[in-house]
C-alpha positions in Angstrom: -13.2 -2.7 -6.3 -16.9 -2.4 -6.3 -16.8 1.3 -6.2 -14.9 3.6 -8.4 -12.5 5.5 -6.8 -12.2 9.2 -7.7 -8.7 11.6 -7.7 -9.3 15.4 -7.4 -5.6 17.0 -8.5 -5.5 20.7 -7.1 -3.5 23.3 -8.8 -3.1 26.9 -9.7 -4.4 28.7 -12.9 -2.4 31.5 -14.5 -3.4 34.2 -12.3 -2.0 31.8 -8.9 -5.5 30.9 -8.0 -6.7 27.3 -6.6 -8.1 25.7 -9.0 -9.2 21.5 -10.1 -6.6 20.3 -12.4 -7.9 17.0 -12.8 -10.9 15.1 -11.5 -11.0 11.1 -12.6 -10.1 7.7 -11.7 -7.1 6.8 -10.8 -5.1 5.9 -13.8 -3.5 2.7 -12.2 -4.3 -0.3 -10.2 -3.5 -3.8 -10.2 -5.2 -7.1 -8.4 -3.1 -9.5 -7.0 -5.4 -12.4 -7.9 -3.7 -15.3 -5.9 -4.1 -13.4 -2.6 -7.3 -11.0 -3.1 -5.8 -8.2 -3.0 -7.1 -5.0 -4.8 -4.8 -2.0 -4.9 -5.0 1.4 -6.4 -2.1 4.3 -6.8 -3.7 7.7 -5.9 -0.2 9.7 -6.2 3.6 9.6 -5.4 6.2 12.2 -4.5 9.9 12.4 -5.8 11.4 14.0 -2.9 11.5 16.4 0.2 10.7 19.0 0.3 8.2 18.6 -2.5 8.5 20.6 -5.6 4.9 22.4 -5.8 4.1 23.4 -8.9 1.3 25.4 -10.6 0.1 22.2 -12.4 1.1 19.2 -10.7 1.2 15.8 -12.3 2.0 12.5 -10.5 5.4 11.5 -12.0 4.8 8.5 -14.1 5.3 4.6 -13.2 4.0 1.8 -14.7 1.5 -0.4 -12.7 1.9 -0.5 -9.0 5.1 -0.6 -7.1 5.4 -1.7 -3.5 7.9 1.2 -2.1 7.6 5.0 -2.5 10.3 6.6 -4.5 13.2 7.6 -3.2 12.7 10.1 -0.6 9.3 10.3 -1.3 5.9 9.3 -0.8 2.9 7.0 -2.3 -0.8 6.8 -1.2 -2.5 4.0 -2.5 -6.2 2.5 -1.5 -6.3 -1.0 -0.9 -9.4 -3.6 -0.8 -8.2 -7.1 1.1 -11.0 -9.8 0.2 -12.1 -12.7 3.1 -9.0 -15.0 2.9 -9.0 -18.1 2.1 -7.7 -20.8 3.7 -5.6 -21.9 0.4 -3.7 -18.3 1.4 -2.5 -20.5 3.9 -1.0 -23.2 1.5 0.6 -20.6 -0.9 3.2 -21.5 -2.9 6.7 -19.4 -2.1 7.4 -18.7 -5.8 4.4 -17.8 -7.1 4.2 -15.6 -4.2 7.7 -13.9 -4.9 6.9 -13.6 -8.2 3.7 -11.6 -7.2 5.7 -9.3 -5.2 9.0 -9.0 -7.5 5.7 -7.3 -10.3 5.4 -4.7 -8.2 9.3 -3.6 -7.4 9.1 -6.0 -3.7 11.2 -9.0 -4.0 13.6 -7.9 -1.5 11.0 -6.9 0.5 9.2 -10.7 0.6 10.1 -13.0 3.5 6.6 -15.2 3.5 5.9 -17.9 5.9 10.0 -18.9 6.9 8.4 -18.3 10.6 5.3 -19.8 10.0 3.2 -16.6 10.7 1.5 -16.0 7.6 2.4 -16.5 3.8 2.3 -12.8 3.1 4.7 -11.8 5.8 7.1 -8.8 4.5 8.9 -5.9 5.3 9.5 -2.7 3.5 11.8 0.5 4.6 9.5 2.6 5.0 6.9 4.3 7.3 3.6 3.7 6.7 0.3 5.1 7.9 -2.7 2.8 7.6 -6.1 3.7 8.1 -9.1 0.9 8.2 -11.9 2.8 5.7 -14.2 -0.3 6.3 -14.3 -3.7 7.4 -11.8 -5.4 9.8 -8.3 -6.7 9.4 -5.8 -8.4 11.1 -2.0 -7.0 11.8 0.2 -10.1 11.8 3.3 -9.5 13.1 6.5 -11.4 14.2 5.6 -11.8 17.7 1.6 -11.4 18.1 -1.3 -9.4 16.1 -3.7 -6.7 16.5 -7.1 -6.6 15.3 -8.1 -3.3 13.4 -11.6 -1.7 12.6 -13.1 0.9 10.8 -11.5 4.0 11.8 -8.7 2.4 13.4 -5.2 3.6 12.4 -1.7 2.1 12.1 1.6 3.4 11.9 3.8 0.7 10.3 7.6 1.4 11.3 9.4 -0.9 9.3 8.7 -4.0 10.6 8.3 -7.2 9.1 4.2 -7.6 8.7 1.5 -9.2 6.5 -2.6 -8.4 6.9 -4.9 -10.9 7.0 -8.9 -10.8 6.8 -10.6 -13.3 8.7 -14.2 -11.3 7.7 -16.9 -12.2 5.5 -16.2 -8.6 4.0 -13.8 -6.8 2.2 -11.4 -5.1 4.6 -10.6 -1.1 2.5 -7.7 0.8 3.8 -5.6 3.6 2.7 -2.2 4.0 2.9 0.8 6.5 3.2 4.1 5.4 2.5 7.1 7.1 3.5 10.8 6.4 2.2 12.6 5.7 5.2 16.1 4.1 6.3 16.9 1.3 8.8 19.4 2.4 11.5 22.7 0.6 11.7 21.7 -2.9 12.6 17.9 -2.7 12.2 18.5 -3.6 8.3 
């Protein structure tokens, strides 16, 4: 990512006042090099409701992984570069194995319908919001063409994004834990 993303951690100092507990970079982030894709963890939850405490920390992980925890949450910012048309030739395992590094093997289904390489599907609900740039929502049946200031709300469904720009496409994004209903799995 060209620029350098910033967390500010609130907390509370002895006395229960508001205070900044930490104010850096993000601590982890990860590039998926065979499909341009830049990614950066911001912060994750461990359940709900959320335990607030007077100095929060973002329970650790290693790297990035796909899903939120567990009845939790992740936000993570995301930079999709132009694709290339090699994204369209992508080679299933090397794809998988991409996806099994961050915790989404399962979640992988790639081109079996012959929508897009990247095509997965995670149980969760996720809000997407386009910071800059464009991006295309590929779904199973059609796609939607997002811009700046455009937001999505993911429910589960199999997807991949795909950015037919000259520019880099930045988005944020909330995950949610969620759980298929009976036959939706």
């Amino acid at each position: 990512m060209s620029y350098q993303p910033r967390r500010v951690v609130t907390g509370h100092n002895a006395e229960g006042r508001s205070v900044v507990i930490s104010d850096a970079p993000p601590e982890r982030g990860t590039y998926m090099a065979y499909h341009a894709l830049r990614a950066r963890e911001y912060w994750n939850t461990r359940g709900s409701p959320v335990l607030i405490e007077r100095n929060a920390s973002e329970p650790a992980e290693d790297g990035i992984v796909l899903p939120p925890p567990q009845n939790g949450t992740r936000i993570r910012m995301c930079d999709f570069e132009p694709e290339k048309h090699s994204v369209y030739a992508a080679d299933r395992e090397a794809t998988l194995a991409e996806f099994e590094k961050v915790g989404g093997r399962n979640a992988y289904s790639g081109n079996q319908d012959g929508a897009h390489p990247m095509m997965h599907r995670t149980e969760t609900v996720d809000y997407g919001i386009v910071l800059e740039g464009e991006i295309f929502l590929v779904l199973e049946e059609g796609e939607s063409l997002l811009k700046a200031g455009d937001i999505v709300i993911q429910v589960g469904t199999n997807h991949a994004w795909s950015n037919r720009s000259d520019k880099v496409c930045r988005m944020a994004f909330v995950l949610v834990d969620g759980k298929f209903e009976e036959g939706l799995a």
